[in-house]
C-alpha positions in Angstrom: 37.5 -19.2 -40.8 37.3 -22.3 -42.9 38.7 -25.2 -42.4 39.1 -28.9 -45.0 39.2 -31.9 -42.8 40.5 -34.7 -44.3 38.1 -36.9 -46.4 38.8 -40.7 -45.6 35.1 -41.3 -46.6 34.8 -38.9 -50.2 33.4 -36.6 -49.8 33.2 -36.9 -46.0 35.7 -37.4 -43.1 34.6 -40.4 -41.0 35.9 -41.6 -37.6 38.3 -38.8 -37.6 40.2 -38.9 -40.4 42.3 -41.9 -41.5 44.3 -41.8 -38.5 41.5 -41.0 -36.0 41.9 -41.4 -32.2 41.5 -44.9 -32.9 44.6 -45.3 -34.5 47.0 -43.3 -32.0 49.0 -43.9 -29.4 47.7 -42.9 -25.3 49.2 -43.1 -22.6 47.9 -45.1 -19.8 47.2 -44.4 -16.2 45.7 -47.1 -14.0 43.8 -47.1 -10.3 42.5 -50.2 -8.3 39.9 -49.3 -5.6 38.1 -51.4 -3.5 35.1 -51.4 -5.7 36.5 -50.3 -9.2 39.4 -50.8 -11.4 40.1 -48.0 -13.7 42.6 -47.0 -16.6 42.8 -43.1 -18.2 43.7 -42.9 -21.7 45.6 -39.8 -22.5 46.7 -37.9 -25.8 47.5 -34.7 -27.5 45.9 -34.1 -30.4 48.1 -31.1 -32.0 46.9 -28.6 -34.0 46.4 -29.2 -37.7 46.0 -33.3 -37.0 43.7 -34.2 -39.6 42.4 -30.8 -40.8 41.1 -29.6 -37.0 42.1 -26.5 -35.3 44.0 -26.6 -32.0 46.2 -28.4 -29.4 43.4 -30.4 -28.4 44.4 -32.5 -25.2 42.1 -35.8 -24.2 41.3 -38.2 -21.9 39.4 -40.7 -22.1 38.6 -42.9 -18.6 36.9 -46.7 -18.3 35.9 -47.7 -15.3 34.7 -51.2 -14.1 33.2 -51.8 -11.1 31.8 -54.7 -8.7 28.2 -53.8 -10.3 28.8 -54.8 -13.9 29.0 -51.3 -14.2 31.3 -50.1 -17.1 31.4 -45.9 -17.3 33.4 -43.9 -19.7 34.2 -40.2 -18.9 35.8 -38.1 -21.4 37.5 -34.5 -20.9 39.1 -32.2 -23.2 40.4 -29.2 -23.7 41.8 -26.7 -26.7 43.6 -23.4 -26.9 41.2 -22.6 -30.6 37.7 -23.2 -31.3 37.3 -27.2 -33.0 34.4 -29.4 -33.3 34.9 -32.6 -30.7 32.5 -35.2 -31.3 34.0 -38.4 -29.1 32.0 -42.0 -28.9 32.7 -45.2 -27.8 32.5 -47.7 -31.2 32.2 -51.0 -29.5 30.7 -53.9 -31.4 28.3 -56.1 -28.7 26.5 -59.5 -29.1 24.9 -60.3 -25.8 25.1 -63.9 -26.7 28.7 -63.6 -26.7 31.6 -63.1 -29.2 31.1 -65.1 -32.2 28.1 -67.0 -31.1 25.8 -66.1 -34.2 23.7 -63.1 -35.2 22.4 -60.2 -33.3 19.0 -60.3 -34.7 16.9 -61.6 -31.7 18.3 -59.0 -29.3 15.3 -57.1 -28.5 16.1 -53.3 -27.8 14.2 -50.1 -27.2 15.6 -46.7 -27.8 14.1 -43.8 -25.9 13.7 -41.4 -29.3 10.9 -40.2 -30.9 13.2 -38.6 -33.4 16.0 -39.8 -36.0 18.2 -38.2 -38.5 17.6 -38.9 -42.1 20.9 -39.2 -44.4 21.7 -38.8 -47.9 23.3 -41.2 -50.7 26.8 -40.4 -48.6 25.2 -41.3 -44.9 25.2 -37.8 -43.7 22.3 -36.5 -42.1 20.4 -33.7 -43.8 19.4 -32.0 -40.9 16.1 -33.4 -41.0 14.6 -34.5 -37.8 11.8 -37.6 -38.5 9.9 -39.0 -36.3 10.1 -43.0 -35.6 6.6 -43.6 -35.3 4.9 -45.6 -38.0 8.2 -46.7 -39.1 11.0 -49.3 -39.1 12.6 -47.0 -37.1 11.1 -46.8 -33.8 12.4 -48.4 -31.1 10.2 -46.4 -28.7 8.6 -50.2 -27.9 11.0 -53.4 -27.2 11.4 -54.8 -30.4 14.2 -57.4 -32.0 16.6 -55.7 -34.0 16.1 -57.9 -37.0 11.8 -57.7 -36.4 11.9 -55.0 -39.2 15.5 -54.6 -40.7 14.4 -56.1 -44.2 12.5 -52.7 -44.4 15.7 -50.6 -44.1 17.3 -48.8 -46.8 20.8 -50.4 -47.3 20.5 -53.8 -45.3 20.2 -52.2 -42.2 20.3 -49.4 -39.3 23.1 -47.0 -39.2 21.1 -43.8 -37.9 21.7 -41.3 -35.2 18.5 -41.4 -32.9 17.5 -38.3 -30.9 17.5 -39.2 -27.4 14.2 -37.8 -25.2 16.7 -36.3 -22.4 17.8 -33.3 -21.8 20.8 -32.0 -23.1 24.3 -32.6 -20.6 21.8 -34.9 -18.2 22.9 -38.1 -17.7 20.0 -40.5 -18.1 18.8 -44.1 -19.8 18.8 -44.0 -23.6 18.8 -47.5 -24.4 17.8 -51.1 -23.0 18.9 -54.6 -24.9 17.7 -57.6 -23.8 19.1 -61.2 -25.0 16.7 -63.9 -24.3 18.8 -67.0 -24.6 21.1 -65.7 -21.6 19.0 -63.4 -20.2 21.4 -60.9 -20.2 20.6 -57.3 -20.1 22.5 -54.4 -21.1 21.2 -50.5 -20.2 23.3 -47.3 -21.2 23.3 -44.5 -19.9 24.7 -40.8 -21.2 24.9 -37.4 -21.2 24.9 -36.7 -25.0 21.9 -35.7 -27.2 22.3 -38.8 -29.4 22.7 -42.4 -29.7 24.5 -43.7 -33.5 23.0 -47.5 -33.9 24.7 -49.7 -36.3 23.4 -52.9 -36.8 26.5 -54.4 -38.3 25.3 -55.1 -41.7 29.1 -54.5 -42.9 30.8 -56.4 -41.2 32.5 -59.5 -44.0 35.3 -61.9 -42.7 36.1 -59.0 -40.0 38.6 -60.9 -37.3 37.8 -60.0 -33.9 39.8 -60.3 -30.6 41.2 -63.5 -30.3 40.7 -64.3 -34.2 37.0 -64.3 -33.9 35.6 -64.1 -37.6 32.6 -62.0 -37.4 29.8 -61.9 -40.6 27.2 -59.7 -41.2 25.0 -58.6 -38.2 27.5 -60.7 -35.6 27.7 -57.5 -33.9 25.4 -54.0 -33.0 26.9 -50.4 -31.8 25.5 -48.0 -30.1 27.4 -44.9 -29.8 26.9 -42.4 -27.3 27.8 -38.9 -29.2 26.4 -35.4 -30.5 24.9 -35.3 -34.0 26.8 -36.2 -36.8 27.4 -33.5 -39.3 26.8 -30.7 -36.3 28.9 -28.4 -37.5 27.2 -27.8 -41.0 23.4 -27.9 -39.3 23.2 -24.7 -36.8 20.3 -26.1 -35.3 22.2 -29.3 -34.6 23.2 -29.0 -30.5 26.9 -27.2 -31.4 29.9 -29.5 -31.0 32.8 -26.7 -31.1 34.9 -26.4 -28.0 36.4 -23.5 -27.1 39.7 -22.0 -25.3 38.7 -21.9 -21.5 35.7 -24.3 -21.8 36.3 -28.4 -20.7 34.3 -30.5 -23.4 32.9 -33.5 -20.7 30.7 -37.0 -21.1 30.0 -39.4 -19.3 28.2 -42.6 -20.7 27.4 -46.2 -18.4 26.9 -49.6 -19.7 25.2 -51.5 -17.2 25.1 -55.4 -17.4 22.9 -57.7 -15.5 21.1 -61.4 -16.1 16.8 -60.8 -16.1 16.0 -64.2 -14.0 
């Protein structure tokens, strides 16, 4: 069966649709532990929201603990077959909010692989490798070192992470050298979407923070984009009786 999602993006559906999980209302659940404080984020997603098939019902859980450990768990489940592709779209500058460009934040990625995209931003279900390219990450490198190289002002590519698939492990490592702070994630999903914030024009922040062009990088935890038209993408569809989980861990700490 064939289904239209809603195209927020023409000719594509981005985020979701135009009223995404983003832009919904959960309900909130919080726990304090000794070592932790936690809040669960809770919503039903009913069937026929935004094109997709099923009552799909989601939780989304942050957790902060006394490590500077920040882990996200998601859990869903559906009573019909539907892609589910959840991330975490945070925008981070080490350096601190509205203190100037990303540029000099050195990161490494551990990919060998990426996914080329067309005029639209989808991928083509190409996978290229990063080495001997602007690309590759594979090596600590400052996001800005080779940016001026990138088609369209700067990265907004899903990298294949060297992992395997449902294991949680490290995908990515930024380091800011001013503060010395450090940032490692860690995740469960095949793939890490980094966006280098090239968009971003008189965007207001919390607080009324006016972010510009590169004040900001994402990287986004999540399974390929475009999975459900690439068969030989790692399949996103959840099904009746299965539990769709992730689990993805920002870890923060100062180098000395």
């Amino acid at each position: 069966m064939e289904y239209q999602l809603t195209q927020n993006s023409p000719p594509s559906h981005l985020h979701g649709g135009p009223k995404g999980f983003h832009k919904v209302v959960w309900q909130p659940s919080t726990q304090v532990n000794l070592d932790s404080v936690s809040v669960a984020f809770s919503y039903l997603s009913v069937d026929g929201e935004e094109g997709y098939p099923g009552n799909l019902s989601v939780t989304v859980t942050y957790i902060l603990n006394n490590q500077n450990e920040l882990t996200i768990t998601y859990r869903a489940e559906t009573d019909k077959a539907t892609p589910i592709n959840l991330t975490n779209h945070t925008y981070w500058n080490l350096k601190g909010a509205g203190a100037g460009n990303v540029l000099d934040h050195v990161l490494t990625l551990n990919a060998d692989y990426y996914l080329p995209t067309d005029d639209d931003r989808i991928p083509t279900g190409e996978l290229k490798s990063v080495h001997g390219t602007p690309m590759d990450f594979t090596q600590p490198l400052k996001i800005g070192g080779r940016i001026e190289q990138v088609k369209g002002g700067g990265y907004n590519h899903c990298y294949v992470l060297r992992k395997q698939l449902d294991s949680l492990s490290l995908a990515a490592t930024v380091h800011e050298p001013i503060t010395g702070r450090i940032m490692e994630i860690y995740t469960t999903e095949p793939g890490m979407q980094f966006y280098s914030g090239h968009f971003l024009n008189n965007y207001r922040g919390a607080g009324g923070i006016l972010l510009e062009k590169y004040n900001g990088f994402c990287l986004e935890a999540q399974h390929f984009p475009n999975s459900v038209n690439q068969p030989h993408f790692p399949s996103t569809i959840l099904r009746p009786g299965e539990i769709y989980r992730q689990t993805t861990i920002h870890k923060l700490f100062v180098k000395k």
